[in-house]
N, C-alpha and C positions, 0 to 999 in steps of 0.2 A: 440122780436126784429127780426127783418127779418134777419139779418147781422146771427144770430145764426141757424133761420131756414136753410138759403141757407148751411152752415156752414154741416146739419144734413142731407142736401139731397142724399148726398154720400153714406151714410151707410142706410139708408131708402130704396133708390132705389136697391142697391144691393140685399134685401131681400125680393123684391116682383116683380124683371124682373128676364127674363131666364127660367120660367117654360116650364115644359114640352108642354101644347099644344100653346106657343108661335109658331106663324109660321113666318118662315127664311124668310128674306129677305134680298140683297146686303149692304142698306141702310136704315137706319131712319134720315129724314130731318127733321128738326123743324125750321118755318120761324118766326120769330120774328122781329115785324114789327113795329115802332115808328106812334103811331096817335095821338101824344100829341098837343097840341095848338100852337106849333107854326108852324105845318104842315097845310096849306089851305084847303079847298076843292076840289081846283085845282090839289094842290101837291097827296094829298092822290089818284086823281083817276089816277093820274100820278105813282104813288106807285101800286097799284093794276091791273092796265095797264100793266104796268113794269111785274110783275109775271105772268099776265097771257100769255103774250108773248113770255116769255122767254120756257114754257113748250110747246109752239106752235114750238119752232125753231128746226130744223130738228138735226140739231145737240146736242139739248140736248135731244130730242125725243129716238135718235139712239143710245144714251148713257145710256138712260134709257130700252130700249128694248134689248139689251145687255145682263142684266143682269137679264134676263124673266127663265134661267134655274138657279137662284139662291133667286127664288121669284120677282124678279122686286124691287122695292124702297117702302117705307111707307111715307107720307107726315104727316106732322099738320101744321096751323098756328095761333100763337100767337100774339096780339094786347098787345102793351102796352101805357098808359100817366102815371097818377099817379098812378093807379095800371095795371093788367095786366089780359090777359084772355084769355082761348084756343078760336078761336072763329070758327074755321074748328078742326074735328076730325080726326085723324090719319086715312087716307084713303091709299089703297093700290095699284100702279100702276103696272100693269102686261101685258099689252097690249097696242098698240095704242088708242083704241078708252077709255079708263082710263085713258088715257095722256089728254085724248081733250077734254074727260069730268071733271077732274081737271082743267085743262084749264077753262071751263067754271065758272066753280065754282069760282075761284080765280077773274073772270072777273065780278060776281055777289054779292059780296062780300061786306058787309055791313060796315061801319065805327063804331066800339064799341061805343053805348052812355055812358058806364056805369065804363069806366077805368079813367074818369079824364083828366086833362087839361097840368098838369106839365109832367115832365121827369125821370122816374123812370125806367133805363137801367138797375139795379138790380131787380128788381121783375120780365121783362120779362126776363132775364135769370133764377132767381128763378123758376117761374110757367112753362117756358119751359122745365127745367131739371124735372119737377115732371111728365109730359107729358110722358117720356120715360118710366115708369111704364106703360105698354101699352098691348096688344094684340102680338107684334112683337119681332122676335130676330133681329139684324140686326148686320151685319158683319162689321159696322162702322155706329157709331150715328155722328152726325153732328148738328149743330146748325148754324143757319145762321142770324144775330143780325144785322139790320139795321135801319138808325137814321139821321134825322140831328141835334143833340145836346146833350149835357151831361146831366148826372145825377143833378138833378137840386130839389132833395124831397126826401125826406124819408129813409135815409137824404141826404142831399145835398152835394155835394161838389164845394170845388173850383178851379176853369176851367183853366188853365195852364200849358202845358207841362214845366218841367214832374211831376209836381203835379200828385200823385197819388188818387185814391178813393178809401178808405179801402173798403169798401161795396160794390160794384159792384165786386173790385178784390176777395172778400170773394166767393158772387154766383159764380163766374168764376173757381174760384183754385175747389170749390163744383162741380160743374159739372166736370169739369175736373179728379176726382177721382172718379167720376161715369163712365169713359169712353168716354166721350163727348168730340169731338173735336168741338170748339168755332172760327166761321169766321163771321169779320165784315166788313157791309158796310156803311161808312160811308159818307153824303150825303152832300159834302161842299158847303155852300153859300156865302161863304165870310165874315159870320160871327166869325168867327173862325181865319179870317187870311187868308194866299193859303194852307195849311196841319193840322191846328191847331186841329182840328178834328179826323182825321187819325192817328195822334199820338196819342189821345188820347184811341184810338179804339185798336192801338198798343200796348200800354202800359195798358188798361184796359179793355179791352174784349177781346181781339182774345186769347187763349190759347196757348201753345208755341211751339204745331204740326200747330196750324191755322195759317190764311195771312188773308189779309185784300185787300179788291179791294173799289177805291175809284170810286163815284161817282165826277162830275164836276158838280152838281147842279142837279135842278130836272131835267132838261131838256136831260140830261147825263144818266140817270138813268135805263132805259130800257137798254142801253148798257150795264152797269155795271152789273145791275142784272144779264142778261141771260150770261155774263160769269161769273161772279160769280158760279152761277148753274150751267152752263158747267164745271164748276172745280169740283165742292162738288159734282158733279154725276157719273164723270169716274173717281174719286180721283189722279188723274196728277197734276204738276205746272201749265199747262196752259189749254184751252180749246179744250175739245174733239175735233179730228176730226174724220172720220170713219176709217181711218187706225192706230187710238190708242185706239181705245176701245178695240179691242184684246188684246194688251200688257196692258190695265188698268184691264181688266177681269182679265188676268194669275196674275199680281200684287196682286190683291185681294184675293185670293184663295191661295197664297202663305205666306201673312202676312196680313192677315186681322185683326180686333179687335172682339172677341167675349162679349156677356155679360153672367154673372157669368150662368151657367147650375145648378147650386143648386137649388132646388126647396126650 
């Protein structure tokens, strides 16, 4: 049962990241990105739009080139519906023109035929947290989990603040004792109510270092994203500007999170 695997990814990871020829970088992001059925074709190029934008904006650009004497940042991105899948590899941004060719990448970006139609918010944090088993050391892992709807399969819960979901809160507390800090964005349509969503995202995915930035629909959504990323890239409460990427560098270097150095 999944509930056990996410449960084991804790201690799994611990003994196969931090070797030796990992190479340092400020950052490991993992975008974790909702393509279930009740996303359009519309909404998703509205989704994939959204990200490739937001690595185009100067200011998340300058936040990421910042931190070029500390490796630059690692990226992946994860697809989920009813199951889940890395469908970008951990690629590593170190210069402008790795911004813009990520950039592209993210804009060329294929829609998974192969994850399913339902809503399984626990497997793509599951298969994200096994992602950080990777090539990279990174001086804060991050995951960035966004969605418009709950866990809705395998198994399912039911939708009610503050109705909890053992299962998704199981992958979450799991990564979370991998080092993973957990931010979501949740994507409201009104299906949910005006915040219905968002607390749900509060109470069952963000970690209890992470926030959560809501989206106002799809159409809201390239906003949300690129600060969102403005946050998860210079690690501040609010979105880089170029006179805080110094003081978010010294922050880092001063308390950063490592992953275990035991080989």
């Amino acid at each position: 049962m999944k509930t056990f695997r996410a449960a084991a990814l804790a201690g799994a990871l611990a003994a196969v990241v931090g070797t030796s020829q990992a190479t340092p970088v400020a950052l490991e992001l993992s975008l974790v990105i909702d393509v279930s059925g009740s996303v359009s074709t519309s909404e998703y190029n509205t989704q994939r739009d959204g990200y490739k934008n937001a690595f185009l904006d100067p200011a998340v650009q300058a936040g990421i080139l910042s931190f070029a004497g500390m490796g630059g940042i690692a990226v992946n991105v994860v697809q989920f519906g009813t199951n889940a899948a890395q469908v970008i590899s951990w690629t590593q941004l170190l210069t402008a023109t790795d911004i813009t060719n990520f950039a592209a990448t993210l804009g060329a970006m294929a829609r998974s035929g192969g994850v399913g139609t339902s809503t399984d918010v626990q497997d793509g944090i599951v298969v994200s947290t096994a992602t950080f088993a990777n090539d990279f050391e990174g001086a804060r892992l991050v995951m960035d989990v966004s969605g418009d709807g709950h866990q809705n399969t395998d198994p399912a819960c039911s939708f009610g603040a503050p109705d909890p979901c053992a299962a998704v809160q199981a992958a979450r507390d799991a990564a979370a004792l991998a080092g993973i800090v957990i931010n979501g964005l949740p994507i409201e349509d009104g299906t949910y109510g005006t915040d219905g969503l968002t607390q749900w995202y509060k109470l069952n995915v963000k970690t209890a270092t992470g926030f959560v930035e809501t989206a106002a629909g799809f159409e809201d959504f390239e906003r949300a994203v690129t600060r969102k990323i403005g946050r998860e890239v210079v690690g501040v409460p609010e979105p880089a500007s170029l006179a805080l990427v110094g003081l978010a560098l010294a922050g880092l270097v001063g308390a950063r999170r490592r992953k275990s150095q035991q080989a």
